[in-house]
Structures are given as C-alpha cells and as structure tokens.
C-alpha positions as CSV (number, residue, x, y, z in Angstrom):
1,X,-33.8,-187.8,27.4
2,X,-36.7,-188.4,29.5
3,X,-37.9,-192.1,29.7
4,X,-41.2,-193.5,28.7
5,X,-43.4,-194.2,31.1
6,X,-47.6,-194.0,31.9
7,X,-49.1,-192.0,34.2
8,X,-52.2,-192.3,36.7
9,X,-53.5,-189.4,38.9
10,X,-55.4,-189.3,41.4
11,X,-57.0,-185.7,42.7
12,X,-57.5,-183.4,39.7
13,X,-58.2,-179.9,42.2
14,X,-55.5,-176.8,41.7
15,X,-52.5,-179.4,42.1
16,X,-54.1,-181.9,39.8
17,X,-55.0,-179.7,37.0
18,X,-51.3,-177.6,37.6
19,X,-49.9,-180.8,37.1
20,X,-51.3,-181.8,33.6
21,X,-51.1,-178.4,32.6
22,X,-47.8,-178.6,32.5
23,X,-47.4,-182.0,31.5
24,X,-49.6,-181.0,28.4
25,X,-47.4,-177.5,27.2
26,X,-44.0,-178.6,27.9
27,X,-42.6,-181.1,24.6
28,X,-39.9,-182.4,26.7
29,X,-43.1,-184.1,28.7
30,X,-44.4,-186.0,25.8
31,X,-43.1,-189.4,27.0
32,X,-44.6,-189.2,29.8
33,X,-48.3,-190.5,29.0
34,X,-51.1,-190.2,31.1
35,X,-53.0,-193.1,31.0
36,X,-55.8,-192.7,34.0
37,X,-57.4,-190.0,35.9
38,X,-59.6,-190.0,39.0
39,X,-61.6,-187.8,41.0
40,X,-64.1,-188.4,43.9
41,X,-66.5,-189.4,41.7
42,X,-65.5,-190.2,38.3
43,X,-62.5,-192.7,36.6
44,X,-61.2,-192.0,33.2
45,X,-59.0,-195.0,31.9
46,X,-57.2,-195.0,28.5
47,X,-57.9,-197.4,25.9
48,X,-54.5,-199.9,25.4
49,X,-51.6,-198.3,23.9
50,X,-53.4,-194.9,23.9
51,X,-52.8,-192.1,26.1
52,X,-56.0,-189.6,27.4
53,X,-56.2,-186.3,25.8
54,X,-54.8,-183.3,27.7
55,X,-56.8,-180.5,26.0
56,X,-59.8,-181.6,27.0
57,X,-59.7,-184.3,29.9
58,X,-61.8,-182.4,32.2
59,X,-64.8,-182.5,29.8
60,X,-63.7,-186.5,29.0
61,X,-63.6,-187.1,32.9
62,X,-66.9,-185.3,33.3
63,X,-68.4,-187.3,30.6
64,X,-67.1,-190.4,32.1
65,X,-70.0,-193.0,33.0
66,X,-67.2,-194.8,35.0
67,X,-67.7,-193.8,39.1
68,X,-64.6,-193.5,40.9
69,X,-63.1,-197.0,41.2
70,X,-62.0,-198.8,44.8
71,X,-58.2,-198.4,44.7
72,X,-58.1,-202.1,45.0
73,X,-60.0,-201.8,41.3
74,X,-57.7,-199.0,40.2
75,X,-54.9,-200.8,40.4
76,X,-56.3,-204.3,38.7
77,X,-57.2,-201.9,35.8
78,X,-53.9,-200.1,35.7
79,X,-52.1,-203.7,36.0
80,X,-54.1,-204.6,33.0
81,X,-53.0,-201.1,31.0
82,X,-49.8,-202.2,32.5
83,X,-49.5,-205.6,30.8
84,X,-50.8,-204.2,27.5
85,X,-48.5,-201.3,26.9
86,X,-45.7,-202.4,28.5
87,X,-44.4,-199.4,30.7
88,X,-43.9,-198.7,33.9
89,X,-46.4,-196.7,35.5
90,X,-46.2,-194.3,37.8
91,X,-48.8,-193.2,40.2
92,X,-49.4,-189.6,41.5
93,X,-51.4,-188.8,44.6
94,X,-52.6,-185.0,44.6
95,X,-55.1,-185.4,47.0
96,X,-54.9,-185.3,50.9
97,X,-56.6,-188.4,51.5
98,X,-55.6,-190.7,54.5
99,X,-57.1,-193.7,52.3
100,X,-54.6,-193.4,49.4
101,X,-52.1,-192.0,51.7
102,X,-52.3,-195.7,53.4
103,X,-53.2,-197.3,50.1
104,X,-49.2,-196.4,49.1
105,X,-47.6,-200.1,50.5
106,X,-50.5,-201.7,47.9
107,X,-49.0,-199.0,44.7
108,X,-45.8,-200.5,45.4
109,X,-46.8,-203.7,46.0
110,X,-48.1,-203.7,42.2
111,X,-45.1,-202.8,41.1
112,X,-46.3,-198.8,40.3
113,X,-43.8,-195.9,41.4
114,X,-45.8,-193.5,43.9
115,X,-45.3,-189.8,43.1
116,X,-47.0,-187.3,45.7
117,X,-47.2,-184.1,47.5
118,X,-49.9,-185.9,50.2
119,X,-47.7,-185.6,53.6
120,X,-50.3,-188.3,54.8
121,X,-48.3,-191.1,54.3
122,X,-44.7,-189.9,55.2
123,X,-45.9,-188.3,58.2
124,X,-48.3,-190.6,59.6
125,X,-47.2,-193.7,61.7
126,X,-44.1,-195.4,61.9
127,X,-45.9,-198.3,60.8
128,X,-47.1,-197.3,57.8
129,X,-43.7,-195.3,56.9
130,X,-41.8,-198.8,57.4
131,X,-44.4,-200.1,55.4
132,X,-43.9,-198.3,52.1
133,X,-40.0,-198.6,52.8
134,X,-39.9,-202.4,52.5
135,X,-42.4,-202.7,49.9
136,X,-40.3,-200.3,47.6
137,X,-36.9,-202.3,48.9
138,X,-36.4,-204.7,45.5
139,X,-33.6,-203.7,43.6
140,X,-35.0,-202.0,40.3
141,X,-38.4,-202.1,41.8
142,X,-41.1,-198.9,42.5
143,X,-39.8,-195.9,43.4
144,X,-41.2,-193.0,45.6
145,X,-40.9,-189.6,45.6
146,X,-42.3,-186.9,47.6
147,X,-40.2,-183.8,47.0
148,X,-43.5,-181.2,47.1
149,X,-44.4,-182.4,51.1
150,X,-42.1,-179.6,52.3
151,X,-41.6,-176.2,50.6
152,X,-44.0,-177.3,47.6
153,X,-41.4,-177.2,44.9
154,X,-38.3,-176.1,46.7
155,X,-35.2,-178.4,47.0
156,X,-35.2,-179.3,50.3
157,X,-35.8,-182.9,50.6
158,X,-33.5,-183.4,47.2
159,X,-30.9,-181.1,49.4
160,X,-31.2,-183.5,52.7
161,X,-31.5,-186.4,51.1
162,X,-28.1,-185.1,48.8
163,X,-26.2,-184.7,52.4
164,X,-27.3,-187.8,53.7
165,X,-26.3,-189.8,51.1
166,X,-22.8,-188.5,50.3
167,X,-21.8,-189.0,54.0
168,X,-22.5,-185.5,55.5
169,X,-23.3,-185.7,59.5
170,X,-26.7,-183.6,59.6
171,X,-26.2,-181.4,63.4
172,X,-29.3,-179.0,62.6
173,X,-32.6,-178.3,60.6
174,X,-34.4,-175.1,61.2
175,X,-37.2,-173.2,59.3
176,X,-39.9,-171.5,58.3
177,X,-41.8,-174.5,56.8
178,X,-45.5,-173.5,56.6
179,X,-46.5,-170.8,53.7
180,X,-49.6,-169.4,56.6
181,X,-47.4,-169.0,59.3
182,X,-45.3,-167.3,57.3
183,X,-47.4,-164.7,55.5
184,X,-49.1,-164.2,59.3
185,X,-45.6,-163.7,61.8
186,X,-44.2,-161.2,58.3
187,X,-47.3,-159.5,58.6
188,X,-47.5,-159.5,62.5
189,X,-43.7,-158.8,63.4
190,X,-41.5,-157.4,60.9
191,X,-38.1,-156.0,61.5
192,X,-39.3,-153.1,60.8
193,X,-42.4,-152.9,63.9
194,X,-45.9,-153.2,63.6
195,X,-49.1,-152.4,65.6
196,X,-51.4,-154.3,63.5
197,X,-53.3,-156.6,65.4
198,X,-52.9,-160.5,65.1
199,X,-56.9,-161.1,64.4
200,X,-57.1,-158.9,61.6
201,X,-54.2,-160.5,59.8
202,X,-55.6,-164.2,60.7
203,X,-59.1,-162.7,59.3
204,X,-57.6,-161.1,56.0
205,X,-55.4,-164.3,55.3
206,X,-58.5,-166.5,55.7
207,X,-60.9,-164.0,53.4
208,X,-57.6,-164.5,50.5
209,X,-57.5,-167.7,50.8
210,X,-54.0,-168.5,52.7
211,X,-55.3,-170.6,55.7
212,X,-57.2,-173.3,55.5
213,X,-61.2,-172.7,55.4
214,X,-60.8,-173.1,59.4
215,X,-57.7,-170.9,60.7
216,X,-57.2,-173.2,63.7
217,X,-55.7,-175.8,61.4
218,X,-53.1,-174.0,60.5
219,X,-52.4,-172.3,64.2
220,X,-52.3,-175.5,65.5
221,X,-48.9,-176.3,64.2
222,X,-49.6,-179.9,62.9
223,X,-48.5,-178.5,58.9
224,X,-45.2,-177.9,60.2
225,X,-44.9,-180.9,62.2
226,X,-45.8,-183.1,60.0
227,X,-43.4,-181.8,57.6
228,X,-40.8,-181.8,60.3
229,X,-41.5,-185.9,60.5
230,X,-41.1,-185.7,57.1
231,X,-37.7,-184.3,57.6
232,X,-36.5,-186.4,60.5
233,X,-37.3,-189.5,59.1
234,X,-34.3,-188.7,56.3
235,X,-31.9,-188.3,59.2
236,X,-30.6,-191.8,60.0
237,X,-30.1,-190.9,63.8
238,X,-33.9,-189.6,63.9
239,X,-35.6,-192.3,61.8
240,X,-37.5,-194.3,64.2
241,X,-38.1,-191.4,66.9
242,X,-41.5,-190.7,66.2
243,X,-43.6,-193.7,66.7
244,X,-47.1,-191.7,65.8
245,X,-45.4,-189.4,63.1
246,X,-46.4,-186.2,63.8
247,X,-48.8,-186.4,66.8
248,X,-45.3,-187.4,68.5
249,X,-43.9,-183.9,67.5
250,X,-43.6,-181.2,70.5
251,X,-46.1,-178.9,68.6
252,X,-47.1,-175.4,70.2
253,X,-50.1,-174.4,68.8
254,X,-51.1,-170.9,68.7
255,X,-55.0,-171.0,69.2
256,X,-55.3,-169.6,72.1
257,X,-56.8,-171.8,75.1
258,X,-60.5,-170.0,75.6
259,X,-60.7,-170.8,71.2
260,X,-59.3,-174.6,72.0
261,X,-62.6,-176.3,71.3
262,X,-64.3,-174.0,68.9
263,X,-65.2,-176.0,65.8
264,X,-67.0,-172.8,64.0
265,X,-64.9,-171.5,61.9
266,X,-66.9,-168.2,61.8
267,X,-66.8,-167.9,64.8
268,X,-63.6,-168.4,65.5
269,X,-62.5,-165.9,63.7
270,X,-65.0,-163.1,65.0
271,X,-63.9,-164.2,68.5
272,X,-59.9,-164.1,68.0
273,X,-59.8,-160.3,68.7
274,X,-60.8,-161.2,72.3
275,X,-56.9,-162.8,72.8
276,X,-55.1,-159.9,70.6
277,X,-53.6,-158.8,74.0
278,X,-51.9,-162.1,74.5
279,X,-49.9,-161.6,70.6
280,X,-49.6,-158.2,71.2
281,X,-47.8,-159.1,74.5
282,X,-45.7,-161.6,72.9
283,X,-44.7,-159.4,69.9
284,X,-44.0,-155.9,72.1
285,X,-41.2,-158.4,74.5
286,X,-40.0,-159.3,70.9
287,X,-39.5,-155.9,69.9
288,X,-37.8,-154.6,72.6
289,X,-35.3,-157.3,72.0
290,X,-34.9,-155.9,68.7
291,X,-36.3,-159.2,67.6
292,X,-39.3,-160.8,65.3
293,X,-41.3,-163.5,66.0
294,X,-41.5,-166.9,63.6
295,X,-43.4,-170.0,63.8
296,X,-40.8,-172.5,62.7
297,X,-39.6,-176.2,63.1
298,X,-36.4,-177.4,64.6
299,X,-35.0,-180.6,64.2
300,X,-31.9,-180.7,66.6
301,X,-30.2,-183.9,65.8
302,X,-27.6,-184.2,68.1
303,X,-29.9,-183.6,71.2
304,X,-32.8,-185.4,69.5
305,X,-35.5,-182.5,69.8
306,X,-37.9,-182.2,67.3
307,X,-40.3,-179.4,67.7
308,X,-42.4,-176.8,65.8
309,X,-43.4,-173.6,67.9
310,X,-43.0,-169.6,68.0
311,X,-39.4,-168.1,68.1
312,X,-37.4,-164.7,68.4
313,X,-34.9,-164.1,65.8
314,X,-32.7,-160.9,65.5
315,X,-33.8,-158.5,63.4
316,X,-30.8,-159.6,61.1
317,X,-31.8,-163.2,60.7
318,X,-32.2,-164.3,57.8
319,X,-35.6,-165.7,59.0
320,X,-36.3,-162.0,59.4
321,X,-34.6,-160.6,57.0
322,X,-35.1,-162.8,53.4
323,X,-38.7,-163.8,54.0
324,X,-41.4,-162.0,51.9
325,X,-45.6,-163.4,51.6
326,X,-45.8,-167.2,52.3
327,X,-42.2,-167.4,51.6
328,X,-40.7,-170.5,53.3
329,X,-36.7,-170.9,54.5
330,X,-34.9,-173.8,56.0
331,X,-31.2,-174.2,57.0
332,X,-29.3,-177.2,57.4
333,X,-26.1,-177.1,59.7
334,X,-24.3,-180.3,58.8
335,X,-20.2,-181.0,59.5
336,X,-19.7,-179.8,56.2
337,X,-22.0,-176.7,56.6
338,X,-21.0,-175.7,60.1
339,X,-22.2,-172.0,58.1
340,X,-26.0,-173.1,57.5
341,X,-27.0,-174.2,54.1
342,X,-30.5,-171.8,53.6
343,X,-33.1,-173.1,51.0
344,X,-35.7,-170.4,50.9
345,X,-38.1,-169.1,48.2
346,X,-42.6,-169.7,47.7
347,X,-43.6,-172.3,49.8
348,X,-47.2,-172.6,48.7
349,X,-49.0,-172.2,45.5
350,X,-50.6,-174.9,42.4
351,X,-47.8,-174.3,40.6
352,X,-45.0,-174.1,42.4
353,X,-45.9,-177.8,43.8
354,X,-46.6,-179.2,40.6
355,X,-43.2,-178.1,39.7
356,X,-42.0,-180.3,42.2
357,X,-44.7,-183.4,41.3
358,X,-43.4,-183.0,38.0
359,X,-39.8,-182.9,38.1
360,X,-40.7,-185.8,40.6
361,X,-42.4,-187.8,38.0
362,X,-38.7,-186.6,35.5
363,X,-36.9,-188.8,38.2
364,X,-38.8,-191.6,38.0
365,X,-39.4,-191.6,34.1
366,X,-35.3,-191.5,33.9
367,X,-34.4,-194.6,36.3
368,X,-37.4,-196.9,34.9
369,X,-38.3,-195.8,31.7
C-alpha cells in the first residue's frame, strides 16, 4: 500500500496538469495529497490538514490572490504545512526552470524529497550535481528521483540504476534518446529509402508541434546530451567526467553552418531548404551502404567517450528496424548483457512523462510515508 505523504508542484503546463490528472482518477493515489501548487504567477496553498481540490484546482489557482511565492518563501510555507500535518512532503518540479533546477540542494536541505522531469539540474554542472548528492546523503533523509529526464516514462534510468547497483560492469550505452530526432531521421531515412527532403520534414514537425518553437534547439544536439550526462553520471567510472554537464558533451549539431547564428525561427526554417543538398548527400552514402541514418548518444565506458551525433546503422538494426514516430531506444551492453539490453517505446508526450513523475512520486510515498 502506498504511503502517505503531501505533495507540492511546481509548473502546472501539459506535464503539470498530466500529472494531477492522474493523481486525481486513480484511487490507489488517494494518499498521496497535494497540498500546494504553483505557476509563474499564482501560489495555491492548502489550509492545515486539508488537501487542495483536484476537480477544480485550475479555477482555485486562478482565483488565487496569492502571486507566485520566492522559492525561499515556498518552502517556509511548505515547512509550516509540514509541521502541521505531519508528513513528509514531496516536491515536484514540472517546469524547465534553471532557478528551481538550482533551487534542488535548498528542497533537500528542508528536508522535502525532489521529484522531477526538469534535466536542468542533473545535467548542469558538476557543482550543482554534487550539490544535491550530499545534501540528500543522511540516512532516511530526502530522496530524489528523476526517472522522466530520459525516455519520459520509459525504464531506463530504473534499468541503469538496477545494473549498477547489483554489481553489473556497464561496457556500453547507445540510443535514440531524443523523441524530434527521432520522428525526423524515421521520416528522413528509413530502411525502406526516401527522397523527401530534410527541410520539409523539420518544417512539418515544427507546424505539429514535435520541435521546439525554434527547430535549432533541437538540431543542435544539447536534448540528447544533456540526457547523456544524465546517463553517465549513473556510471561510477563516468561520474565526475563532465565538469560543465552537458556543454562538456562532444555534441554534433545538425544546423548547418551558414543557419549557425540565425535566431529567427521563421526564418530559419524558410531558409533550411537552401542546405537540403548537404542531408540529401549524407542520406544517399547511407543508402548505398544499405544503411539509415540516426541521431543518437553513445556513452562508451570503457574508452570514456561520451558523445551525441548522426550515425549509420544497418538496415537490420534495431535502431532502424523497431523505431516508429518519436519513438525512443537505448541499449545497455554490460558483462552481464554482452547481447545488448534494448529499452525502447514513446519517448515524448504529457502523459507518458507523468507516468513516470507519478510512479516517481509511488517510490517516494513507499520509503517515507
């Protein structure tokens, strides 16, 4: 049975509102009792001993005449809730803030479990990562969890994290890890051929919604290697190799170099055709290989390379074989694995990473509730 314990979240978007959505129709959830909820500009706190109302908290959060408190004042309220009601609370970050990304050491400080899908603060600096690891050392103190940073709610951090602590020597971790890149290289280069060209595939991603609301974001790499940070910094070998998290990852990025300092997104977009011969270049050597092309991330632990950047597979792979949409796949090839572990499933979506947030929150609500 799952412990009880209160809940504050912060961000209320598609991830937020996934996340008490589910929280609100699933009975199992009940004992888990949201007590807080903030946005950008509003702070709805629960009275003591009371949880909020999940049918209608986006009308009592709207009607709130509370503005959205300093974090430092979040968590004096929350300690206050805290002492009242006696429960442990947990803390969920949906947003992709830097500030409460940093703000995690402070969480944990207070004694509040930190539950999140905000790669910020995992993949930012060493400093920061060290940070949150000592301040959530005590024995039966905070926990974190950050399951939905990679693959939203696939198991891949529970599956690393599973190896790594039962002794398994981790050799290899390769995959497809961003849903974008995914949905763009199945579109661009599947086993089967293609001549559809690589700016009208960026342009009908963007108009549906799959890239961010500038495409160069996402063809710059930095999704995948900040979730390859993520990764490493399971591996005990790998932990301290990337002093300035991501920005220490050997990223390719796949704007191409007359597009490198275009900040309009607009026209960005309207300009990519002008470098189609450059993809279509790229994907014809593929093909006559018999091979696709994948943006992935490869953590080789044994030679201590971590990079993200654009691969050939066979047309067999399973990285060209098993991926569909914004499908992600990873593989872990460990002593015991020597044939490669493969995670794969959606990568991307509200609900799939609340999923994760939620089962997340499960975890914590049955070691401290």
């Amino acid at each position: 049975m799952t412990g009880q314990i209160d809940v504050a979240i912060i961000g209320v978007g598609l991830v937020g509102s996934a996340v008490l959505r589910q929280l609100s129709t699933v009975p199992a959830l009940s004992t888990l009792r949201v007590i807080a909820l903030q946005n950008s500009k509003k702070t709805l706190l629960a009275q003591p001993g009371q949880g909020l109302s999940l049918q209608d908290w986006k009308t009592q959060l709207n009607d709130s005449t509370v503005a959205a408190l300093p974090l430092e004042k979040l968590v004096s309220s929350l300690k206050d809730l805290e002492g009242a009601n006696q429960r442990h609370i947990a803390v969920i970050d949906n947003t992709s803030n830097d500030d409460v990304a940093s703000f995690y050491p402070s969480f944990l400080e207070a004694g509040f479990s930190v539950v999140t899908p905000n790669k910020k603060a995992f993949s930012g600096s060493l400093d920061l990562f060290k940070s949150i690891q000592n301040a959530k050392a005590k024995p039966s103190g905070p926990l974190t969890y950050q399951e939905s940073t990679v693959g939203a709610g696939l198991p891949i951090i529970g599956t690393l994290n599973d190896l790594v602590v039962t002794g398994d020597k981790i050799k290899k971790i390769e995959g497809v890890l961003s849903g974008t890149m995914s949905y763009i290289f199945n579109e661009f280069s599947p086993a089967s051929g293609s001549s559809t060209k690589f700016s009208d595939i960026v342009r009908v991603a963007r108009e549906n919604g799959y890239t961010e609301p500038h495409p160069g974001d996402d063809l710059s790499g930095s999704d995948v290697a900040r979730k390859l940070t993520i990764l490493s910094r399971l591996v005990p070998e790998l932990a301290d190799q990337l002093p300035e998290g991501y920005n220490s990852v050997d990223t390719q990025s796949l704007t191409p170099s007359g597009l490198a300092n275009e900040q309009n997104a607009d026209n960005y977009v309207k300009r990519l055709p002008e470098f189609d011969g450059e993809f279509d270049q790229l994907r014809a050597s593929a093909q006559e290989n018999k091979c696709v092309l994948r943006y992935v991330g490869l953590i080789d632990v044994e030679k201590k390379i971590i990079k993200a950047g654009l691969e050939s597979y066979p047309a067999d792979h399973p990285f060209a074989t098993s991926l569909g949409g914004s499908d992600n796949i990873i593989s872990f090839t460990t002593e015991r694995y020597n044939r490669p572990l493969l995670v794969q499933g959606a990568g991307a979506g509200a609900d799939v990473t609340a999923m994760g947030v939620v089962a997340d929150l499960v975890r914590v609500a049955e070691r401290r509730g």
